[in-house]
C-alpha positions, -999 to 999 in steps of 0.1 A, spaced: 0 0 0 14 32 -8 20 60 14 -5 91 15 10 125 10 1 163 18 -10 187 -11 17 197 -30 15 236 -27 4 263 -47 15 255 -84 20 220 -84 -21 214 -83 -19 218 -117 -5 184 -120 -39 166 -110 -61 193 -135 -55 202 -173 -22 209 -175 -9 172 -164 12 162 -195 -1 123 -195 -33 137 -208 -23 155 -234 -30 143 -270 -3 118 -280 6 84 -294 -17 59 -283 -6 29 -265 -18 -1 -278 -42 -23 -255 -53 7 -237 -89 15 -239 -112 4 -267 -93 28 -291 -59 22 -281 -58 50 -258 -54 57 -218 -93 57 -202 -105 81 -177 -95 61 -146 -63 50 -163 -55 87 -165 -65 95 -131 -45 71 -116 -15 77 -138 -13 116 -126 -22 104 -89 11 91 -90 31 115 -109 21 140 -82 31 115 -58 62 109 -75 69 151 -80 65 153 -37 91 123 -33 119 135 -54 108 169 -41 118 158 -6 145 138 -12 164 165 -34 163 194 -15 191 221 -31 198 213 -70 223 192 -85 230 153 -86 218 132 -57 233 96 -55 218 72 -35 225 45 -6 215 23 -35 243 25 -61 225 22 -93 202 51 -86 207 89 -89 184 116 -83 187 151 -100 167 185 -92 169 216 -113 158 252 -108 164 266 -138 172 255 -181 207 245 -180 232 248 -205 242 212 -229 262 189 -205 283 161 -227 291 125 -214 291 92 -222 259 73 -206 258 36 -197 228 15 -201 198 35 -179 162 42 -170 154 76 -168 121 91 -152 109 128 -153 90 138 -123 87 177 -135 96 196 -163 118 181 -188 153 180 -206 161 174 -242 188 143 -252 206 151 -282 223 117 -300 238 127 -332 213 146 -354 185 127 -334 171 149 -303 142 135 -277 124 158 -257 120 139 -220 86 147 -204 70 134 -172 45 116 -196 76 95 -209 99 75 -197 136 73 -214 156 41 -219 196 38 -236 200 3 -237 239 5 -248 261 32 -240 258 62 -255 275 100 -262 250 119 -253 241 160 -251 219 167 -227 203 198 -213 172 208 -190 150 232 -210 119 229 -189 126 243 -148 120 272 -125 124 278 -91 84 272 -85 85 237 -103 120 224 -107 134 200 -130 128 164 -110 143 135 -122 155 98 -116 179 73 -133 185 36 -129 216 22 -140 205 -14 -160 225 -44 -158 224 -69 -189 232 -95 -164 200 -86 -144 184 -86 -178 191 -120 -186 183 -134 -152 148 -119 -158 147 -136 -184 151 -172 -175 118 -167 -150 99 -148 -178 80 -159 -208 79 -134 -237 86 -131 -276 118 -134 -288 137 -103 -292 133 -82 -322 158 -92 -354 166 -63 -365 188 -34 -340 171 -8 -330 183 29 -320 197 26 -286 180 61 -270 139 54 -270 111 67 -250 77 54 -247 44 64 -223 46 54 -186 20 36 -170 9 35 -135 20 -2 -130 58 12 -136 55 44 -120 41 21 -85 76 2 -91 93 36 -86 75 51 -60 85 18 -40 118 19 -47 115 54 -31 92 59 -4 115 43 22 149 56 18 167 38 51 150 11 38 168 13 4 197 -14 11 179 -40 18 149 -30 -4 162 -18 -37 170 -44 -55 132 -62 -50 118 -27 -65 144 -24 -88 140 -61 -103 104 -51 -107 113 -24 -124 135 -41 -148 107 -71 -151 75 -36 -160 100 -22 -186 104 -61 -202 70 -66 -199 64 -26 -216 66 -12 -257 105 -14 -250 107 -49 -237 123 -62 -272 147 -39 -272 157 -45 -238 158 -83 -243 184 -75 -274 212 -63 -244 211 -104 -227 203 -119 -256 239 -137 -266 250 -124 -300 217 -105 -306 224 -74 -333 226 -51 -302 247 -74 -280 272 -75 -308 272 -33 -316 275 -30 -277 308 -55 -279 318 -35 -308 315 -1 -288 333 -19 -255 357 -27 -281 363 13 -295 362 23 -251 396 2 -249 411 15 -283 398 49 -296 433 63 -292 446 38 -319 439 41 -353 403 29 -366 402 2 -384 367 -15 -393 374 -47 -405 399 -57 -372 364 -45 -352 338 -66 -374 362 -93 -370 360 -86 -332 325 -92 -329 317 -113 -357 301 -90 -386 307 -80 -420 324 -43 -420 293 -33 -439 270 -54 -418 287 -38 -384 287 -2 -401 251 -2 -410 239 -16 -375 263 2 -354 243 32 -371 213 22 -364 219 15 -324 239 45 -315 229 72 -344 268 78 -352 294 59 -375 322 41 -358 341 67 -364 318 97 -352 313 77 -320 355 72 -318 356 107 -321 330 113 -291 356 92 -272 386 105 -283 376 146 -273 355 137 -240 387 124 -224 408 149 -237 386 170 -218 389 152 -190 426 151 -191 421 190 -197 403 195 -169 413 172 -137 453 165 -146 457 203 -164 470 189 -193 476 216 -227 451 213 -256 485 198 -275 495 171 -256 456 159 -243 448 156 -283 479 136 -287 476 116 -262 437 104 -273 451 99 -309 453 134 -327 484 137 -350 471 174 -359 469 200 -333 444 220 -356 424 191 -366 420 187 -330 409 221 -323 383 225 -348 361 187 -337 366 201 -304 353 233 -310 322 215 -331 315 188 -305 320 214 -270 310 248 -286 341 263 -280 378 258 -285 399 240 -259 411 266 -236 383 285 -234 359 256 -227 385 241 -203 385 282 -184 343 281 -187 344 245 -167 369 259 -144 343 290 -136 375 312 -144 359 351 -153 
């Protein structure tokens, strides 16, 4: 049974009248509602709990910023105000908007991340994210769970379900939460000295609502030995060990058991980016890490991820970060 909570404050009503995104017009999910889409109580009970939700991470994020957890796979955010594009490579996660929402950019492909939408990267991923939708009344609210393939496949064994999808799909997806997932949540946070012992029950729910949800085949491709995905997520562990050494595409379809054309075209379609794109990703978001915490010069951090050409490097960083080297590396510093 889940915990009652007092009314959210002036503003935040607004979540149970008109204005609650989960009933606004959008894609229909299938199997809801004679037509396909969410019925009256369905939607009353979905924006119950996304109020619920709002007052939880609410509480438990009290100034803004990035909240871990005494559960290791789970971090909270809060924001009170649109922040600028944040770079970073970002494992396999769950991602739930509480309030307001943030915009993921992968390649040429961008996502707007509601509170009527859950997001899931199923492999990882360089991704450009910002908040675009906060204030100080009704911050930014969000939570991400870390996923495991190994906990994926252990689901697995227990469950029945279709096979996974053939074909590979984009790695960066969001679909419409539902109340059943949203109640997996809210467990996994309503107790929080609780959370050692409890977590991981709530969080193999969780796991078992998004297999059982419109993402469950592409979840299943991540366990699923030598599925398409499996096999473009070997081939990106693969470019993480190397991406200072010079790319060759045959010595990685080799690697992971693909034609170069056959790995070219999939790796594509999972991560939006060519090999070499997403080897570049690598390549300049450690050189500005080496930039930033060991004060390395732009010269010697682009050698040292595989640039021959100190001007070759300048110009991808300045089209990846927005700004050449030093200056982006004084801006991260928070020198005037």
């Amino acid at each position: 049974m889940r915990p009652s909570y007092p009314p959210l404050g002036k503003g935040h009503d607004r979540i149970l009248q008109g204005s609650c995104p989960i009933l606004q017009p959008d894609e229909k999910p299938k199997g809801a509602g004679e037509r396909g889409g969410y019925t009256g109580g369905m939607k009353n009970a979905l924006c119950e709990r996304q109020a619920e939700l709002t007052v939880l991470l609410g509480r438990l994020t009290a100034v803004d910023g990035t909240h871990p957890t005494a559960f290791a796979p789970l971090t909270l955010y809060r924001m009170s105000a649109p922040s600028k594009p944040v770079h970073g490579m970002q494992k396999p996660t769950f991602c739930i908007v509480a309030q307001g929402s943030k915009l993921a950019v992968l390649g040429e492909e961008s996502q707007l991340h509601d509170s009527a939408h859950y997001l899931l990267m199923s492999v990882d991923l360089p991704l450009t994210a910002r908040v675009v939708e906060a204030s100080q009344e009704q911050p930014y609210l969000g939570f991400c769970l870390d996923i495991d393939p190994r906990q994926i496949s252990l689901l697995l064994m227990e469950m029945e379900g279709p096979p996974p999808d053939a074909a590979a799909a984009c790695g960066l997806s969001l679909s419409r939460t539902d109340a059943p997932l949203l109640d997996a949540v809210l467990r996994l946070l309503d107790t929080p000295g609780d959370v050692p012992m409890l977590a991981p029950l709530a969080q193999h729910e969780i796991l078992y609502r998004l297999l059982r949800g419109q993402q469950g085949a592409r979840l299943r491709q991540i366990a699923v030995n030598n599925s398409l995905t499996q096999r473009v997520a070997r081939a990106i562990d693969w470019l993480k060990r190397h991406y200072a050494e010079p790319l060759r595409i045959e010595t990685i379809a080799q690697e992971v058991c693909m034609s170069p054309s056959g790995l070219h075209h999939h790796f594509k379609a999972v991560t939006a980016l060519s090999p070499l794109q997403y080897q570049k990703h690598l390549r300049l978001q450690e050189a500005r890490r080496l930039m930033l915490s060991e004060a390395l010069d732009a010269a010697t951090a682009g050698y040292r991820v595989g640039y021959q050409s100190p001007s070759q490097f300048s110009r991808e960083y300045s089209r990846l970060f927005g700004a050449p080297p030093l200056r982006d590396i004084a801006r991260l510093r928070g020198a005037p």
